[in-house]
N, C-alpha and C positions, 0 to 999 in steps of 0.2 A: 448225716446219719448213716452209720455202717452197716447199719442193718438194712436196709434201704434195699441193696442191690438184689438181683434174682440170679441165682446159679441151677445148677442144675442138681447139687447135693448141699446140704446144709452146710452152716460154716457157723461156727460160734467166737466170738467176739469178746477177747478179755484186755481191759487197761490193766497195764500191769505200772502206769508209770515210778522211774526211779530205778527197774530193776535192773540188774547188771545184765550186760549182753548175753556174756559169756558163759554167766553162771545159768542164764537161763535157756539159752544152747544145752550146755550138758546136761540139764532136768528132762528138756526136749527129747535127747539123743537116747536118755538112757528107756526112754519110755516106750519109743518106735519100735515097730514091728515091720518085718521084712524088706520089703525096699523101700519105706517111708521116706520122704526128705524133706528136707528144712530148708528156707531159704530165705535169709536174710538180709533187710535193705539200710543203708547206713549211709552217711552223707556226702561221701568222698571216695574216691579212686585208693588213696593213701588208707581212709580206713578200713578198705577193702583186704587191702596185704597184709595190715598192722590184724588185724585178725583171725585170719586166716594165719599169721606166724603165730599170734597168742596163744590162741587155740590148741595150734600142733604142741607148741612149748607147756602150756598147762598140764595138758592130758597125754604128756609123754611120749608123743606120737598114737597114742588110741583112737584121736578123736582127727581125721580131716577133711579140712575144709578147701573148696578150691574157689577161686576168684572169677567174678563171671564179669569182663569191663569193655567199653564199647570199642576197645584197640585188639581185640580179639576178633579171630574172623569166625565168620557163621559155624563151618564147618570144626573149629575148637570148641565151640561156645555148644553144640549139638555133642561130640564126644565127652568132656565135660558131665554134660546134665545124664546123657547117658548110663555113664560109669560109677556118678558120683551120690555121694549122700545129705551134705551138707553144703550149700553157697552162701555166701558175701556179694553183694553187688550194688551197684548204685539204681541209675533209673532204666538202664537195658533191660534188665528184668520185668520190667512192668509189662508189657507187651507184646516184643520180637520173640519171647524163647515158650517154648513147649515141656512141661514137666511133666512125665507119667505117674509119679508118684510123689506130688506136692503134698501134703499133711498139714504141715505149718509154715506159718511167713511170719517173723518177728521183725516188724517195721519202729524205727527212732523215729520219724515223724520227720526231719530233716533232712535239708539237701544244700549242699554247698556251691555257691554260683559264682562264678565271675560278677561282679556290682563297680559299675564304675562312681567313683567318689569324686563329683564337681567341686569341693572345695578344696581336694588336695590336688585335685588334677591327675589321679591317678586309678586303673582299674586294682583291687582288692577282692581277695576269695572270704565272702560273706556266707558263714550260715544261718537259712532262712528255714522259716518254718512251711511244710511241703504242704501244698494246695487241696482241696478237699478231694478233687479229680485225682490227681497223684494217691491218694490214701484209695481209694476207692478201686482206681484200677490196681494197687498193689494185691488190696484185697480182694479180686474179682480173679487172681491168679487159681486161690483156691476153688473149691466147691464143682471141680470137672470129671475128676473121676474119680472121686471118693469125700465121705466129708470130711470138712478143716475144719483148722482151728488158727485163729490170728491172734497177732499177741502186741498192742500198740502199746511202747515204753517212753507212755503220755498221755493226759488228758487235758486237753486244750480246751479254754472254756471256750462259748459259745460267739463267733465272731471272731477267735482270733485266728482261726485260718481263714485264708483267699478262698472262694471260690474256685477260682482257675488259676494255674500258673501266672506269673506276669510274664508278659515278652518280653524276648532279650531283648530288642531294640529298645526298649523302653528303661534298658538299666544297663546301657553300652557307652561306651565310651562311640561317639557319630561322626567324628575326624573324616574317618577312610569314607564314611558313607555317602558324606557331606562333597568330598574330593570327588567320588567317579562319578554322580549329578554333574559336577562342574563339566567335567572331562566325559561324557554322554556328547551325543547326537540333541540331548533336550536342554543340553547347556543353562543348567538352571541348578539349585539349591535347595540346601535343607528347609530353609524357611517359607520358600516358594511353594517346592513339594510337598508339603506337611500333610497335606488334605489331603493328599491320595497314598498316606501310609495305611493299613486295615486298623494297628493298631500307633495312636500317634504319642511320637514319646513328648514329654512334658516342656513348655519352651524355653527352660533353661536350660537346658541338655543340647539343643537346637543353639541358642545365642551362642553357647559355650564353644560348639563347633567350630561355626561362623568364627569367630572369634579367633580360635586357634589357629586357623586356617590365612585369616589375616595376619596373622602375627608371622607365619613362617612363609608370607609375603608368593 
């Protein structure tokens, strides 16, 4: 429930699912007053750029957006928020950065993960649907010094988001992990240690390891 959280100024909560990013960036943009800003979350690094080019390219250079991405250091990512009026960003934004004049956050619900794939034997970038905690701190960005307005482009029914993120280890490829057990001081394995992971990945993930690890002898 979105409405759930407590801020410290109101935040009003609209499903817009379907609607175009972009288009609803410039509805945004043309509407803000003084230094309002927009901030935007989107599934990927690649969508971040692909964006933030669009954008510029649509609106003729009127409209810019700059990319906020975790290969950026503190001190960018602070000049940035600064100076700027409009972002793109993935899950950095959710928590590390400081916005003085947040207004709106237009979140896709989505996030793009490494997923390792046991039947082909190989990791792949899956887009997954973003955990109730991920929506929740996206929108808890708003509502600190002044009120929002959020703008979720989806309605997911009841149940089909997670709770919480799932751990990586739990959708990794456990080769490497499986290896430095071996090569430790506790000279033991994935299948050994399973029990004392916090979060323990599934045991065909675990045999799959093992397995690989015999195989390259």
């Amino acid at each position: 429930n979105l409405t759930s959280i407590s801020t410290r100024f109101p935040i009003s909560v609209n499903h817009v699912a379907g609607e175009n990013i972009l288009d609803l960036v410039q509805q945004l943009y043309s509407k803000r007053v003084r230094n309002e800003q927009i901030l935007c979350f989107v599934g990927s690094v690649q969508e971040v750029h692909e964006n933030c080019a669009l954008i510029k390219s649509i609106t003729k250079g009127a409209i810019i957006a700059h990319p906020l991405v975790q290969s950026q250091s503190a001190i960018d990512q602070e000049k940035l928020i600064e100076q700027g009026t409009l972002f793109f960003s993935t899950t950095v934004a959710e928590t590390s950065l400081t916005f003085p004049c947040l207004k709106y956050v237009i979140d896709t619900g989505v996030i793009n993960m490494p997923v390792y794939n046991i039947e082909l034997e190989r990791t792949e970038l899956k887009e997954i649907i973003a955990a109730e905690s991920t929506t929740k701190q996206r929108l808890g960005r708003l509502g600190r010094t002044q009120p929002g307005e959020f703008y979720a482009l989806y309605n997911y029914a009841p149940g089909e988001q997670r709770k919480y993120p799932v751990p990586q280890i739990c959708q990794s490829e456990l080769v490497n992990i499986d290896f430095m057990l071996r090569k430790s001081r506790l000279r033991t394995n994935m299948l050994d240690f399973q029990e004392y992971f916090p979060n323990k990945p599934e045991q065909p993930y675990i045999t799959d390891a093992i397995k690989q690890l015999q195989l390259l002898g």
